[in-house]
Each structure stands twice: as structure tokens, then as C-alpha cells.
N, C-alpha and C positions, 0 to 999 in steps of 0.2 A: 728076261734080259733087262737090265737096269743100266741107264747112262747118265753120268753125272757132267754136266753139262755148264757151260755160262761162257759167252761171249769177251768176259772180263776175266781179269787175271786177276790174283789175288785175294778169291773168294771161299779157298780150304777145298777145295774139287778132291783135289787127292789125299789130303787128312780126312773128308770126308768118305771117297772110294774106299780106300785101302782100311776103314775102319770100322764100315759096315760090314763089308765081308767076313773081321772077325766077329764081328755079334755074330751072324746072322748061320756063320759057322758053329760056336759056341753052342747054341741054341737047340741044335741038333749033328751028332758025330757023324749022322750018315747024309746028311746031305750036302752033296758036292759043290763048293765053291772056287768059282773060275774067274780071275779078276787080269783086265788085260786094260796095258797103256796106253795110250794109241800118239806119245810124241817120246823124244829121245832123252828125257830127264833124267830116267832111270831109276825114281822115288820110289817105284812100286817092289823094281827089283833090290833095293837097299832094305825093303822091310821084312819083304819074302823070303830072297833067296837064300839056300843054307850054306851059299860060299859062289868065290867067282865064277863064270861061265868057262864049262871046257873046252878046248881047243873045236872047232866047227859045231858048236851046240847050237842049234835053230831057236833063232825066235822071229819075232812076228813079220819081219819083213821076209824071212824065207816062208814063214805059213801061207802070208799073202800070196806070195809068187806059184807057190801050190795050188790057191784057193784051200788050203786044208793046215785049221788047225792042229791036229792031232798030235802029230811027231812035236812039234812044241810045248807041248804045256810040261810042266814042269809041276812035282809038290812042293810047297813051300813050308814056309811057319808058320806056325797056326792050324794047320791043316788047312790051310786056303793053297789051290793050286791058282797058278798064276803064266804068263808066256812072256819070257823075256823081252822087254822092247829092244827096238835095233838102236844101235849108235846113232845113226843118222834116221831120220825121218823124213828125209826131201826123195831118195828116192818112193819109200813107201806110200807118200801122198800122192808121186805121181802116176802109180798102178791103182789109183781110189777113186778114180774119176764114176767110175760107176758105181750111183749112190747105194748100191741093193748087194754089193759085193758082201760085206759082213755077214747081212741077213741070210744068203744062201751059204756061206760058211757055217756059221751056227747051226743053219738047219741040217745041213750035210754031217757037223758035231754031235747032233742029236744029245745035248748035254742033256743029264738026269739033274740037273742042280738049279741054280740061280749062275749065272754069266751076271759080272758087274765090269764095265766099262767104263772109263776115267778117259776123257776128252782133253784136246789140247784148247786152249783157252782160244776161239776162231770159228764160223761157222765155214771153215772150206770142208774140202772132199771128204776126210777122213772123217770129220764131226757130220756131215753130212749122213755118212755111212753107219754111225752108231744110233743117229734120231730117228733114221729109217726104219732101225732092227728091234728098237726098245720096246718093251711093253709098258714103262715107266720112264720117263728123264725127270730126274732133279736138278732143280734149278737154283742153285745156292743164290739168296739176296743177302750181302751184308750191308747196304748202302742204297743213295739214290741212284747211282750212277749204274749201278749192279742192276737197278730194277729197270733203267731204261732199256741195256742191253738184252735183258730178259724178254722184252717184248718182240726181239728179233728171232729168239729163240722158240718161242709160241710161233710164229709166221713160219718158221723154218718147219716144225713140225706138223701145223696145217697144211704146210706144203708136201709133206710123206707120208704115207700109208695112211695106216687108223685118223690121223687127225692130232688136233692142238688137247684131243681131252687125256690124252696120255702124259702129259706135265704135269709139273708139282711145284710149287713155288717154297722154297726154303729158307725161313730165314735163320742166315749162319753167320758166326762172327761179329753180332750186333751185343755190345756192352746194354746191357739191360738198363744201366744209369744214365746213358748218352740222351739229350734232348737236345729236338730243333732248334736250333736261334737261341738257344739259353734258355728260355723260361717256355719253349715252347713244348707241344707234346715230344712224350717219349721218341726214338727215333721210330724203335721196333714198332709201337704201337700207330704211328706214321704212316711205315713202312706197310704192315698189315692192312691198314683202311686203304691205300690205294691199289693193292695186289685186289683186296676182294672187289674195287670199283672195277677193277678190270677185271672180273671175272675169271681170276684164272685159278684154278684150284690149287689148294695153300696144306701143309701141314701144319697141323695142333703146334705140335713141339716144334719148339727154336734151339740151335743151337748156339751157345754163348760163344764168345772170342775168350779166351783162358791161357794166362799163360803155363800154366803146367803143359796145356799141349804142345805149346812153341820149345819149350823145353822138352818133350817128348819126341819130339821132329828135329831135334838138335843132339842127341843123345849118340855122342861118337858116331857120327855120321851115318848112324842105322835108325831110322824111327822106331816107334816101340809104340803098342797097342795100347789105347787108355782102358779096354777093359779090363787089363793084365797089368799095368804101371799108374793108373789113377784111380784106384779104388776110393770109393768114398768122400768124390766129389761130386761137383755139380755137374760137369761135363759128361760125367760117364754116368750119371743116372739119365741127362738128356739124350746119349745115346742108344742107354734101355730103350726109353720111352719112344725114340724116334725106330729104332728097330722092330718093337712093338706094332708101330702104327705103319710105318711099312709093311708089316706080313700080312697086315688085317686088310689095308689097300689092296695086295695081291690076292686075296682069298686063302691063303696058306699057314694064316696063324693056328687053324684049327689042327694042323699036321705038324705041329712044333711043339711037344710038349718042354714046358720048361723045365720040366724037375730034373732032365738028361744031364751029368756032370759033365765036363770039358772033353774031355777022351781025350784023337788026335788034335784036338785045336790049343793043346799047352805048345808053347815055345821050348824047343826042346831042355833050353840051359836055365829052365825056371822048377822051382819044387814045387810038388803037388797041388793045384790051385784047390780054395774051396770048390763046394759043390757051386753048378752055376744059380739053384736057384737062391742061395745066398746072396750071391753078389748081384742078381736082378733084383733080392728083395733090399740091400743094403743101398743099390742105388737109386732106389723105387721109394727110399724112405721107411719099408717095412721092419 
């Protein structure tokens, strides 16, 4: 289970969620990806779902009330199944009081896949309840201000389970050109020397601020996947590369062969994509 995490708004959480899950789907037809909202935006459901929701179709606040995901989840595009978030999120926060509620959900799911989790910008109940469950939380850093509220998020997570070694420090949406003070260092490279004074484990890959993806997040009010709309940039090789280094963090890259074409993870209303390992070698630089 992976939770995408950060105390601050602003910082790509759900361009980020919602876009791992298509690599990481890609990468192999057969393994199950389950990607849930945990606030009332409904970003996740605009990318996924294959049309409105039916008249009494469950999603996460009826699963809550259950304790049982099941009857909710839903397939989407991509072949990423996903659980509709509710309209409101005030009642669902206030049945989350118990930090461990997810974790026993999941486990009672006994999901065969990767579960990817997209947090509301806040460490209450519900956030609470994802840092509890994760085997991984990512910590998107675009900024300083990003990286202070990071350090709440490390404390939050020494305070759950396993411990603060389960975090990953990300940095996301840092212009590569941007320097301190004007002449000063880079920002990313800033940014980096004081994550690693603070010992908090960091990924290789960073991912850039691009505006093709703000334009992909904007695309008739439906997002659209940069591994399937941005071929052949820098973003979606940085997403190879950060998907890469995530499976090898999980120990799972070894049961991911790349050469698998896309299968069910095409969007339905697109033609035949290449084979994936093309477009890993094309964003890879190969």
C-alpha cells in the first residue's frame, strides 16, 4: 500500500497518485491496481471513471460504514480499478477517528495488487488512517515551505506502526532553472541537501513542474495519463524512471517484466498504443 502524502496543498499529490497507478498498471496486465481518494474533489473519479455514477452506486463513504471495501471498487481507465469518493467528506472523516480503520479494511481486502492512496492535503483522521496502513508514503517537496510541513509528516509517521523509515521524500514540481536568491544554489539542489541533513530518505528522480501536464489536468474537465498523452517528454520519462525506482524500493521490480504490452491498461477511446517497452525505452532515452 502506497500513500501520497503532504501536509500542503499544492504539491501534484493527485497528478502524482492517479499517475503512478497507470505506470505501474502498464508495466504489468495482471497486476491489480486500486487507487482510492480519501477527500470529496472527485479528481481521481474524472480520470478513472467510464461515466457518471448509478443511481445508489457505493463508494467510499458507504465502504467506510461497512468497514468493507469490496462492493465499491469499481474498474476504470486504464485498467486501474479505483472506489468512488463521496460527495462530502465531513461525514466520512468523522467515522476515521480510528487511526487503524483502513489498515484492517485492506487487510480484510486481501488485495492481490498495489492499493495507491491519494490524501487530503492535512494530517487529521483520514490522513492519519492512510500513514498508518502504507508500506511506502510519498512525500511530494516542491518548495521550502513543502519541505517544512514534511517534517510533520515524518513525526506523524514515527508515530504509526513500522516507524518514519517507511517515507520517501519527493521532489516534485521543482523548475530545474529556479535558484535561491538569484544567484544562489539551484533550488532542487537546496531542496535536496537539507532533506538528506535531515536524514529522511529521498528518491533519485525528481519530478519536473511541466506545463503539458497542467494542460493534461485541464483537458475537458477529464485528466488524461502522461504515459498515453505525453509521450516523448521529459515528464513521462521522469515518470518511467520514478516508477522504476519505486518497484525496486518495494522489492517487486524483479516480477515486472517490461517487455508486457499495455493490455487492459489502454483507455478505451485511444488506438492501439505501442508496445510498453518502447515507450519505457523512448522515455528512458533508449
Amino acid at each position: 500500500m502506497i500513500a501520497v502524502s503532504s501536509n500542503k496543498g499544492g504539491v501534484g499529490k493527485t497528478t502524482l497518485a492517479a499517475n503512478l497507478a497507470v505506470y505501474l498498471r502498464a508495466l504489468d496486465e495482471d497486476l491489480p491496481i486500486l487507487v482510492l481518494g480519501l477527500d470529496d474533489q472527485g479528481s481521481l473519479d474524472r480520470m478513472f471513471a467510464w461515466g457518471p455514477p448509478a443511481p445508489g452506486e457505493a463508494n467510499l463513504k458507504h465502504a467506510w460504514a461497512e468497514r468493507n471495501l469490496e462492493r465499491a471498487i469499481r474498474m476504470g481507465e486504464y485498467g486501474v480499478h479505483y472506489v468512488p469518493s463521496p460527495r462530502d467528506a465531513v461525514a466520512l472523516k468523522a467515522r476515521a477517528e480510528d487511526p487503524h480503520t483502513l489498515r484492517r479494511m485492506l487487510e480484510r481486502l486481501a488485495w492481490k495488487g498495489v492499493v495507491i492512496v491519494d490524501t487530503k492535503s492535512d494530517l487529521e483522521a483520514l490522513t492519519r488512517n492512510a500513514l498508518a496502513a502504507a508500506d511506502r508514503v510519498l512525500i511530494p517537496i516542491p518548495d521550502w515551505a513543502a519541505l517544512l510541513e514534511a517534517e510533520k509528516g515524518f513525526d506523524q509517521l514515527e508515530a504509526t506502526g513500522p516507524g518514519r523509515e517507511r517515507g520517501r521524500a519527493l521532489l516534485s514540481l521543482v523548475d530545474s532553472r529556479t535558484r535561491v536568491e538569484g544567484e544562489g544554489p539551484h533550488l532542487a539542489d537546496h531542496l535536496r541537501a537539507e532533506i538528506q541533513r535531515r536524514g529522511w530518505p529521498c528518491y533519485r528522480t525528481a519530478l519536473s513542474r511541466s506545463p503539458r501536464v497542467e494542460a493534461l489536468n485541464s483537458a475537458g474537465g477529464r485528466p488524461r495519463a502522461i504515459l498515453h498523452h505525453a509521450q516523448g517528454t521529459r515528464i513521462h520519462k521522469e515518470f518511467a524512471e520514478l516508477t522504476r525506482e519505486l518497484l525496486e524500493d518495494l522489492g517487486l521490480a524483479k516480477d515486472l517484466p517490461l517487455e508486457r504490452g499495455f493490455g487492459g491498461s489502454r483507455p478505451r477511446p485511444a488506438p492501439p498504443a505501442p508496445s510498453l517497452k518502447r515507450l519505457l525505452l523512448r522515455g528512458l532515452g533508449g
